[in-house]
C-alpha distance (Angstrom), angle and dihedral (degrees) to the residues before:
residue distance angle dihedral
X1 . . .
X2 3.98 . .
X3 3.94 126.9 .
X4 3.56 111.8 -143.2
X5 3.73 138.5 -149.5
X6 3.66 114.0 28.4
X7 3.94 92.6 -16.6
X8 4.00 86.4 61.4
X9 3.82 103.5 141.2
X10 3.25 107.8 18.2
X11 3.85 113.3 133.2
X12 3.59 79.7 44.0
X13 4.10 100.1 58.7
X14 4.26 81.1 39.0
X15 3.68 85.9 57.9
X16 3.50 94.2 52.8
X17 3.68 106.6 39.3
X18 4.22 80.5 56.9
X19 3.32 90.4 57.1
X20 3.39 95.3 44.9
X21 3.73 100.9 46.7
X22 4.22 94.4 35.3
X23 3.61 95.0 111.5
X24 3.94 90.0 39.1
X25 3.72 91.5 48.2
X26 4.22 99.2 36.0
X27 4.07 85.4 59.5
X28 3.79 93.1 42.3
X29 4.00 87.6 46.9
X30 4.21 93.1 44.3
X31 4.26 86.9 45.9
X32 4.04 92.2 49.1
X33 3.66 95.2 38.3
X34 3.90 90.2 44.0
X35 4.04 85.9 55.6
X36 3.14 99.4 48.7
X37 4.35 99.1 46.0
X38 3.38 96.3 32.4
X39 3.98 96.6 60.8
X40 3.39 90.9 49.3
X41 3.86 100.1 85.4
X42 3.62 93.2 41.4
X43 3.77 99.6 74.2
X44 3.65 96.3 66.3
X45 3.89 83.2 66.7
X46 3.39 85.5 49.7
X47 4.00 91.2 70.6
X48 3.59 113.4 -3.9
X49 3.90 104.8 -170.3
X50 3.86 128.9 35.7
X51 3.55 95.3 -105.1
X52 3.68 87.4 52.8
X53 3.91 87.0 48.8
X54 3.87 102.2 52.7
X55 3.84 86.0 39.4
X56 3.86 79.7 55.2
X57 3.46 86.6 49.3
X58 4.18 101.8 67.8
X59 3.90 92.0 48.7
X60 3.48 95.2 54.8
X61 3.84 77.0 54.6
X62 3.82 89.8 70.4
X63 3.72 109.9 110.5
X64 3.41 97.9 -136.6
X65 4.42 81.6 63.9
X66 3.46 94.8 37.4
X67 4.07 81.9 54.0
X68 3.81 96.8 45.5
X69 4.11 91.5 38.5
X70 3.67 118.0 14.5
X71 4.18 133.7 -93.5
X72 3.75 125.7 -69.9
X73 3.56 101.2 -94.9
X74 3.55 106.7 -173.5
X75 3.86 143.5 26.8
X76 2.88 126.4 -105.0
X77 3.69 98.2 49.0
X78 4.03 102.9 -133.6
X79 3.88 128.6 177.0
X80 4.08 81.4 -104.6
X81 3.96 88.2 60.6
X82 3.47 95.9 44.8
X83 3.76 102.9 45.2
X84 4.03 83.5 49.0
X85 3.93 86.8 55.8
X86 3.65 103.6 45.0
X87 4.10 94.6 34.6
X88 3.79 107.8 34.4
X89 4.35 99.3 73.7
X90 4.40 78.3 41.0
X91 3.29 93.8 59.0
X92 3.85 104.4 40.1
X93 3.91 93.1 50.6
X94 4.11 86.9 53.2
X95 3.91 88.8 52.9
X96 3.67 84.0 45.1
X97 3.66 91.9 58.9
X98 3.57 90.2 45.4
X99 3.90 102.9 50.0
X100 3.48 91.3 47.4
X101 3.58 97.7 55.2
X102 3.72 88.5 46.9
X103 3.61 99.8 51.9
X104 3.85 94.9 39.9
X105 3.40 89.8 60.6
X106 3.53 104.6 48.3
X107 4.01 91.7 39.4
X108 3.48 105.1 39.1
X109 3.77 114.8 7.0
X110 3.93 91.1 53.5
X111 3.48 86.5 55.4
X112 3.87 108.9 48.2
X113 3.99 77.3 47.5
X114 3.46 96.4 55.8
X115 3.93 98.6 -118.6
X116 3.91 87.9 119.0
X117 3.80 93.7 58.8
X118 3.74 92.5 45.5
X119 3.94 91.7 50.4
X120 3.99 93.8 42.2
X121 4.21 76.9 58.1
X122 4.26 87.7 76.0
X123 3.63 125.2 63.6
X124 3.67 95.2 -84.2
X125 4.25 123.4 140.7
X126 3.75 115.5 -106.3
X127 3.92 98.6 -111.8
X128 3.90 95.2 36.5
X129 3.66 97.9 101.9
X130 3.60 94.7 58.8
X131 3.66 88.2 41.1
X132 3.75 93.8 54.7
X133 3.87 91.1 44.4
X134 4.24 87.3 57.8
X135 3.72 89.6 45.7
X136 3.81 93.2 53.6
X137 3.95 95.3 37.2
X138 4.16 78.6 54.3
X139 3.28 96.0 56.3
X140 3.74 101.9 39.3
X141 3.85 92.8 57.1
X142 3.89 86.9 40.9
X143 4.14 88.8 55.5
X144 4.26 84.0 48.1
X145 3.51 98.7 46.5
X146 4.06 90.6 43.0
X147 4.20 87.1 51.5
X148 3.46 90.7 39.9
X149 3.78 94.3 55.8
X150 3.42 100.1 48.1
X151 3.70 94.1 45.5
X152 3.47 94.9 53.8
X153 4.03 91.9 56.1
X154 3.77 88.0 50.5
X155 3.28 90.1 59.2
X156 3.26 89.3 69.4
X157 4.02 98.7 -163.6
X158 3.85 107.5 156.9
X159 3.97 119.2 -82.0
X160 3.98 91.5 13.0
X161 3.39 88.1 117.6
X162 4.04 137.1 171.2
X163 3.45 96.3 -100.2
X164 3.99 98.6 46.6
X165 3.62 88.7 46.5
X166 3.66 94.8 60.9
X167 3.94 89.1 41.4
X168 4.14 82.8 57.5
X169 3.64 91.3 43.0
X170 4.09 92.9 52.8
X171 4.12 80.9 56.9
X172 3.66 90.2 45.6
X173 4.14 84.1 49.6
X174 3.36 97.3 35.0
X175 3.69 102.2 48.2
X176 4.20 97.1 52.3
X177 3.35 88.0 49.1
X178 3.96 87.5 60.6
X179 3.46 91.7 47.7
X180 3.37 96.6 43.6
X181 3.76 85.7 61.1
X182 3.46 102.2 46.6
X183 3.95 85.6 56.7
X184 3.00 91.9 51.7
X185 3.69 96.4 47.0
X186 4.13 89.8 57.5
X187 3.77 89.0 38.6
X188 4.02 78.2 74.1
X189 3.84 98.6 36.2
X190 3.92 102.0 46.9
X191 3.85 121.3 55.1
X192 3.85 98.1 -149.9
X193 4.01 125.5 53.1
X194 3.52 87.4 -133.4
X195 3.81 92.4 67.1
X196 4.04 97.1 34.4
X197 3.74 88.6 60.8
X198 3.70 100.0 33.3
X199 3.74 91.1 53.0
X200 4.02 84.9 40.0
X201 3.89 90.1 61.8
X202 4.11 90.6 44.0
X203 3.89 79.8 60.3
X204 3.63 96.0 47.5
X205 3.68 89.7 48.2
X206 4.11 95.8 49.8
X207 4.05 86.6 51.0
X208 4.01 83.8 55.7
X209 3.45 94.6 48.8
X210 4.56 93.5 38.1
X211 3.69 69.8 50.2
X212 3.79 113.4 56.8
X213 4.15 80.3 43.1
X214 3.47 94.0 60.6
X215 3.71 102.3 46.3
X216 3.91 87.1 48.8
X217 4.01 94.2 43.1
X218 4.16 102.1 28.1
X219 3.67 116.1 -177.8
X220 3.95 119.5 88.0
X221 4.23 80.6 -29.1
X222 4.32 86.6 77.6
X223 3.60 93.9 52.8
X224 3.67 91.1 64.6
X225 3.66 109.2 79.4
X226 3.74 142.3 22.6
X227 3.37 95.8 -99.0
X228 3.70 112.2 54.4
X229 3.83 98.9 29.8
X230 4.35 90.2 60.7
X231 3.62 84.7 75.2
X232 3.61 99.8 68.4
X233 3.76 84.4 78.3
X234 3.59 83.8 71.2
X235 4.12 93.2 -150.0
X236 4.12 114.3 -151.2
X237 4.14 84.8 17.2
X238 3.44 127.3 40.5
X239 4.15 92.5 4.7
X240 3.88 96.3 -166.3
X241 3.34 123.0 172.7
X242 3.86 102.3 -163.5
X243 4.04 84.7 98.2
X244 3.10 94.8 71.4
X245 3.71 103.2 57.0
X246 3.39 90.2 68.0
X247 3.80 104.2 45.8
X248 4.38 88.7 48.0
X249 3.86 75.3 56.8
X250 3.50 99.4 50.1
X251 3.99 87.6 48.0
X252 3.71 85.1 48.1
X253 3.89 94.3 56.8
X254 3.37 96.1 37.5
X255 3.65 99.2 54.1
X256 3.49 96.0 42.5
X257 3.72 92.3 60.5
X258 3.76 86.8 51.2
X259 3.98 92.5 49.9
X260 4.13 84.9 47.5
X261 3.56 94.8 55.3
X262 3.59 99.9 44.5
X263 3.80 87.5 63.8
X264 3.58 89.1 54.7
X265 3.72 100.2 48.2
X266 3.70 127.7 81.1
X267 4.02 121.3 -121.1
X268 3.69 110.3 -95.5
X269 4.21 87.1 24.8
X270 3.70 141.5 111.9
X271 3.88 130.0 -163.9
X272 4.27 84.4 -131.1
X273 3.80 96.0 44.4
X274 3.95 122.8 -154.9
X275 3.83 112.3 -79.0
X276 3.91 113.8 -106.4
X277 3.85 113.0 -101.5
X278 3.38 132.0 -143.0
X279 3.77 119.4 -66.4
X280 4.48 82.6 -131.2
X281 3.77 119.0 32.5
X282 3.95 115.7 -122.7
X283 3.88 115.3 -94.5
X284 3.48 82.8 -108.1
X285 3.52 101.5 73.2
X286 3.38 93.6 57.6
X287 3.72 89.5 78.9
X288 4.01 126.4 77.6
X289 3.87 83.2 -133.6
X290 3.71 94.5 49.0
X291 3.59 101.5 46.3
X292 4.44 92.3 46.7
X293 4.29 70.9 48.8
X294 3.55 93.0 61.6
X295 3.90 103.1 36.2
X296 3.56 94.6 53.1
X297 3.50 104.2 42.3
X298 3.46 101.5 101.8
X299 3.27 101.0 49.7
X300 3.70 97.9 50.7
X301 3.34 85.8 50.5
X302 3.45 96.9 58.5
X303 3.93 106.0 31.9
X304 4.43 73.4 61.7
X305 3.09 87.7 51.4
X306 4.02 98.9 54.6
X307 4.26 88.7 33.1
X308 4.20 84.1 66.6
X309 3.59 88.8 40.0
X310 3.66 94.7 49.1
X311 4.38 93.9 42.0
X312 4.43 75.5 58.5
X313 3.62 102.4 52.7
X314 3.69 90.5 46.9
X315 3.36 105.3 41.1
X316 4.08 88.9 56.3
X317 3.86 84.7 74.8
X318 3.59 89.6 76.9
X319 4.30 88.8 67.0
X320 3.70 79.7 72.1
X321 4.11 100.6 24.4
X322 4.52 94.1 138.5
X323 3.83 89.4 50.2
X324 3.78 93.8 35.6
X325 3.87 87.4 55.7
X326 3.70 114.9 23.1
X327 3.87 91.8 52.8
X328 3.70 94.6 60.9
X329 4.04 129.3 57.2
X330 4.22 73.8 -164.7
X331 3.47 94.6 73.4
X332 3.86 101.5 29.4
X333 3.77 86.5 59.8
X334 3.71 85.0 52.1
X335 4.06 87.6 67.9
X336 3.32 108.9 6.4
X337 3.12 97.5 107.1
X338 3.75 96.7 54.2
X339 3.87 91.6 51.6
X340 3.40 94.1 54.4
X341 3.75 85.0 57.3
X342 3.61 88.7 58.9
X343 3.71 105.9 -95.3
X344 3.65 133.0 135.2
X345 4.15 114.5 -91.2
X346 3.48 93.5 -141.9
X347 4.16 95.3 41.9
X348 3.90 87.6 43.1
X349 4.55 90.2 44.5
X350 3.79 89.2 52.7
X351 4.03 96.4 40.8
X352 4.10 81.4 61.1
X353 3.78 88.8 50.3
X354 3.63 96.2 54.0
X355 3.64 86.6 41.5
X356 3.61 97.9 59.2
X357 3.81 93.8 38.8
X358 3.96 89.3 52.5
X359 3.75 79.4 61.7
X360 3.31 95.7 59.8
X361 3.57 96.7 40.4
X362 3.84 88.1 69.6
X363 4.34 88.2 73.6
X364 3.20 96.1 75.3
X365 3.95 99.3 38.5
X366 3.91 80.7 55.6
X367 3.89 95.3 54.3
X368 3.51 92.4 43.3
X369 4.44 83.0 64.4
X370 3.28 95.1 40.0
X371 3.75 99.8 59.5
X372 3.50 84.6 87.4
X373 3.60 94.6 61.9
X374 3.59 92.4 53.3
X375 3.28 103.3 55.3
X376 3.50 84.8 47.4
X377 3.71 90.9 64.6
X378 3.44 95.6 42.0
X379 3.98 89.4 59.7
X380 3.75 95.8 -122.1
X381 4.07 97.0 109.1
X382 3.86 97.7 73.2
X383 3.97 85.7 67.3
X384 3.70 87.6 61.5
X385 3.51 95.0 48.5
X386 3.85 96.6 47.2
X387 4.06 82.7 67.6
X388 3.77 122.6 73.7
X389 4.25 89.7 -79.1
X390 3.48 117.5 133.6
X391 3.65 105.7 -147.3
X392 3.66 95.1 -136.2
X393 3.98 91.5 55.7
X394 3.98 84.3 49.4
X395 3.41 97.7 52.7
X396 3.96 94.0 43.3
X397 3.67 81.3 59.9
X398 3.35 100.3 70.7
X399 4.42 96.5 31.2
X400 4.01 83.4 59.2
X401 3.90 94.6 51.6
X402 3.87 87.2 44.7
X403 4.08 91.6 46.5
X404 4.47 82.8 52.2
X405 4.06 92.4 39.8
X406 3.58 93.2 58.3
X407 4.22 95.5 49.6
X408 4.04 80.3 45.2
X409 3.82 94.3 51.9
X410 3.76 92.0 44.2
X411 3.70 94.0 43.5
X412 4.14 81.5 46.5
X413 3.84 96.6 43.4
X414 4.08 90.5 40.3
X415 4.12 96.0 52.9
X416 3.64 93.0 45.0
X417 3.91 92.7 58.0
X418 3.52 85.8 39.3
X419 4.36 94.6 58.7
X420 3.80 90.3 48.8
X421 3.21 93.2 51.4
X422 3.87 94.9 54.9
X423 3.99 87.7 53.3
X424 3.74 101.2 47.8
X425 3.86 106.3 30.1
X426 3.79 121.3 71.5
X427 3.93 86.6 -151.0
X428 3.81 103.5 30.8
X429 3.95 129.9 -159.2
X430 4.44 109.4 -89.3
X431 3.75 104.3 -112.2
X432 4.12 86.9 -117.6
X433 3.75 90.4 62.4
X434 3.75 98.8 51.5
X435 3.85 91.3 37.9
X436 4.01 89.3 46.4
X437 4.01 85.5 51.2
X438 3.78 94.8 64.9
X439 3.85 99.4 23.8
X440 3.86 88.1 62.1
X441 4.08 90.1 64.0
X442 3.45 96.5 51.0
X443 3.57 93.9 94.3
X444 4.47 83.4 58.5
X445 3.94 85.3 55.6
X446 3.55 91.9 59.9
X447 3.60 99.6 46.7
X448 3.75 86.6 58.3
X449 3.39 92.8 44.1
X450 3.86 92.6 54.3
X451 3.64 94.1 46.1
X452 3.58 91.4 56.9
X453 3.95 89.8 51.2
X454 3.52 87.3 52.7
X455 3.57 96.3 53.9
X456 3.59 83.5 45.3
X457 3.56 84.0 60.7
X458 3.60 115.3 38.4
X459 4.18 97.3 22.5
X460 3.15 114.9 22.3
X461 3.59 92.8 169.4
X462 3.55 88.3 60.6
X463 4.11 99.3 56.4
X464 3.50 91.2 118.2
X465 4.18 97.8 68.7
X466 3.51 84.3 74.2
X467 4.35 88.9 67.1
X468 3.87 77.7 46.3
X469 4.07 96.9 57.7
X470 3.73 90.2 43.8
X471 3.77 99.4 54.2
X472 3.98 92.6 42.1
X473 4.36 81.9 52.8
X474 3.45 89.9 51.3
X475 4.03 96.8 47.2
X476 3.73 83.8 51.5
X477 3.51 96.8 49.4
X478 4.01 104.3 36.1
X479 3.93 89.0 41.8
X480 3.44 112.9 20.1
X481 4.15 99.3 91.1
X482 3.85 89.0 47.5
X483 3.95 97.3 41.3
X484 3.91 89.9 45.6
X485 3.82 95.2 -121.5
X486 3.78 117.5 174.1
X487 3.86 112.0 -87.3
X488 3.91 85.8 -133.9
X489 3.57 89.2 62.1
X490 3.95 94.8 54.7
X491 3.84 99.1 38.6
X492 3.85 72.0 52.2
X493 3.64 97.3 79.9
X494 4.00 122.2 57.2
X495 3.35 98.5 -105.7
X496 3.86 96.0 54.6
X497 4.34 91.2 37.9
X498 3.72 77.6 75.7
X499 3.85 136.9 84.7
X500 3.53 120.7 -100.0
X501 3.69 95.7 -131.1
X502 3.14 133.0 -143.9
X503 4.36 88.7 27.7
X504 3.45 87.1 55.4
X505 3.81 142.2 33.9
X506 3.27 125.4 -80.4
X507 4.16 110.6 -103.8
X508 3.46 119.9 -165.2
X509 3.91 95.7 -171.1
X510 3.94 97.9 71.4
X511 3.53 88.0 30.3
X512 4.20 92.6 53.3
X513 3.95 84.2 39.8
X514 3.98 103.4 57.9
X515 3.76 90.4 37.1
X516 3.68 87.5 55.1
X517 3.64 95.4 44.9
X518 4.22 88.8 52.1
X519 3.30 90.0 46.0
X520 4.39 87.8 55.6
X521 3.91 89.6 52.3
X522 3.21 100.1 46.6
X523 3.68 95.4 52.2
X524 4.37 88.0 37.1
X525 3.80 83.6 59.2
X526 3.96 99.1 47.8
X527 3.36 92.4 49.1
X528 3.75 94.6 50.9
X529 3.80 91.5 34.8
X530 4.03 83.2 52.3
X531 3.88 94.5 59.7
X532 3.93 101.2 29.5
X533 3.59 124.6 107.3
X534 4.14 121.1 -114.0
X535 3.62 104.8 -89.0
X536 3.95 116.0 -158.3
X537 3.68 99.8 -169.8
């Protein structure tokens, strides 16, 4: 079967991106799917009798969790209903992530590499790489919402049914195809892939917002975004479908625009094009330190900007801490065992908080090192080095404004909690305690951080086992109370080798000890790094 005209080849460039993304997309499918099943079961634990379940119920009334989640949408309140509520904005901002990436790269990082202009070489239709990057982004959030479906049903968890799993699998569908578009859509607008998925993550992060607003305000306000308007398909309840017709059309629109305007645009162009620089650099950027400065500004600017945002959503739980807690043999497990050690509920609840967000604190502190490895595949770092730059100087560059972002984001993440705590509590947190919380796994940050330059050093094939250490630390620590998992297996990680401060004493043995062993890696992987060859793959 052939397309002609300016679809000409098609199937064919589909074909091949699959084959050249399988292993991409089959661990990207297993991690989704794996969310999305392997939740399931834990929500009976969550509230194990009825009474336990409508008492559930009224604190996932709280607007701070209606914010975070989305509203309670149907009564009765059933484990189907609440899994929906707590998993559904999860899920979507993973398949954001995912879409993004996948469209970037075949739209815009293709092309700044040159793939595009090799490809457009062959008898192949003007539009059918975009074309072929929709039908594969279709399919891949087909094959997850397929998986995801039928794992959920297996599951079998009480009122995760057949026909509320398919309902949650049309927003699993429905949603990457929306992202997908909007990709795609700034694929065609911005010139570098850089700023199409940058400015495609500022888009996902206004939906959450549009979102959180409209399952606090309802109304016409909860048809606005993504986010809020999913759960007028009412999945495990009311399971319509009607929804749907309207977000496949919003897809629809969106990517059709995008296929429009990449006919119109040249290769290499943008409809906003990049700003005209100076005619002479700043002094600045005649330094390793100031040019890593200048390239990831933004970003540290904005991952700040969400930490502080984050440290407020969270800490207006506390308005509604007894409810929060007492409904839930979740949450009590979560610091249970602290209490019964004598520690304050509400010192020991927002320790775990600050825990968990020191966790992810550590993604951006990773991206910040591995900038260097991208524009080593990209091919641009061997102009660098043909200048007087000693590659251990460059590299220390962008370690020492990792080793500052992470005291920023804590600092950022730790004052946030802190102000919405001083609104909603009667007897708020001191500003020392919430800032000692998240100081006190600083040390953890680095570790990461230095194992990641040490990859960077002596695999750099193998960067991306660093991603894998971090999300098995954060499975530990986010489930390991609830799930029962041996103590020795948390205190196991950096994170949890540390003490939970202020709940427990300061110790400046593990504290001394995981600083030390950060401090090893990092310098391990600048020596190696130092005396390596560029690797472009």
């Amino acid at each position: 079967m052939k397309i002609s005209g300016k679809y000409t080849g098609t199937l064919a460039l589909c074909k091949f991106a699959l084959r050249r993304d399988r292993v991409w997309l089959a661990l990207w499918t297993i991690g989704i799917v794996s969310l999305v099943v392997a939740c399931g079961p834990l929500f009976p634990e969550i509230a194990k009798t009825p009474a336990e379940l409508a008492s559930f119920s009224e604190t996932m009334k709280n607007p701070a969790m209606i914010a975070m989640t989305g509203p309670v949408y149907a009564e009765p309140y059933t484990y189907g209903i609440l899994y929906a509520q707590m998993m559904t904005a999860w899920i979507l901002i993973v398949l954001g992530v995912m879409n993004f990436f996948l469209v970037s790269r075949h739209l815009r990082k293709d092309e700044e590499e040159g793939l595009i202009e090799v490809m457009r070489s062959l008898p192949i239709g003007r539009s059918s790489i975009v074309l072929g990057t929709a039908i594969e982004t279709l399919l891949a959030n087909l094959a997850i919402a397929l998986l995801s479906t039928v794992g959920l049903v297996l599951t079998g968890v009480e009122s995760i049914d057949l026909a509320g799993s398919l309902v949650l699998g049309g927003i699993i569908f429905c949603g990457g195809l929306i992202f997908t578009a909007i990709a795609m859509l700034f694929s065609q607008i911005f010139m570098t892939s850089r700023g199409a998925t940058g400015f495609s993550f500022a888009v996902l992060g206004v939906l959450y917002a549009l979102g959180a607003m409209g399952n606090i305000e309802g109304g016409a306000m909860a048809n606005i975004s993504l986010f809020s308007f999913v759960f007028k398909t009412s999945p495990f309840s009311g399971n319509y479908i009607w929804p749907f017709f309207i977000l496949l059309g919003e897809a629809v629109v969106i990517g059709f625009i995008a296929v429009l305007l990449n006919a119109r645009r040249d290769l290499g162009a943008g409809f906003i094009p990049q700003r005209n620089g100076r005619a002479h650099a700043k002094a600045s950027l005649s330094s390793p330190l100031g040019f890593a400065l200048r390239q990831t500004r933004t970003s540290n600017i904005a991952w700040i900007l969400i930490m502080l945002v984050v440290g407020i959503m969270y800490g207006s739980i506390f308005g509604d801490f007894e409810n929060f807690v007492e409904s839930s043999d979740f949450f009590k497990a979560m610091i249970m065992a602290d209490v019964d050690a004598g520690a304050n509920a509400m010192l020991s609840f927002m320790t775990y908080i600050t825990l968990i967000m020191s966790v992810i604190a550590a993604i951006p502190v990773i991206n910040v090192v591995y900038r260097i490895r991208g524009e080593e595949k990209r091919n641009r770092i061997e102009q660098i080095y043909s200048k007087a730059v000693a590659k251990r100087s460059f590299l220390l560059s962008y370690v020492g404004i990792a080793l500052v972002l992470s005291v920023l984001l804590q600092a950022a993440e730790g004052l946030g909690l802190w102000m919405s705590t001083k609104v909603v509590m009667s007897e708020p947190f001191a500003l020392s305690e919430v800032l000692a919380a998240g100081f006190i796994k600083l040390p953890a940050i680095w570790l990461i951080a230095g194992l990641g330059v040490l990859l960077l050093g002596l695999l750099p094939r193998l960067t991306s086992l660093v991603w894998l250490y971090l999300g098995t630390s954060f499975f530990l620590l986010y489930l390991g109370r609830v799930m029962d998992i041996p103590k020795a297996f948390m205190d196991g990680t950096a994170f949890g080798a540390l003490p939970d401060c202020p709940i427990e004493n300061f110790a400046p043995l593990p504290v001394a000890l995981v600083t030390v062993m950060a401090a090893a890696l990092l310098a391990a992987g600048t020596i190696f790094y130092s005396k390596r060859e560029i690797s472009y793959r």
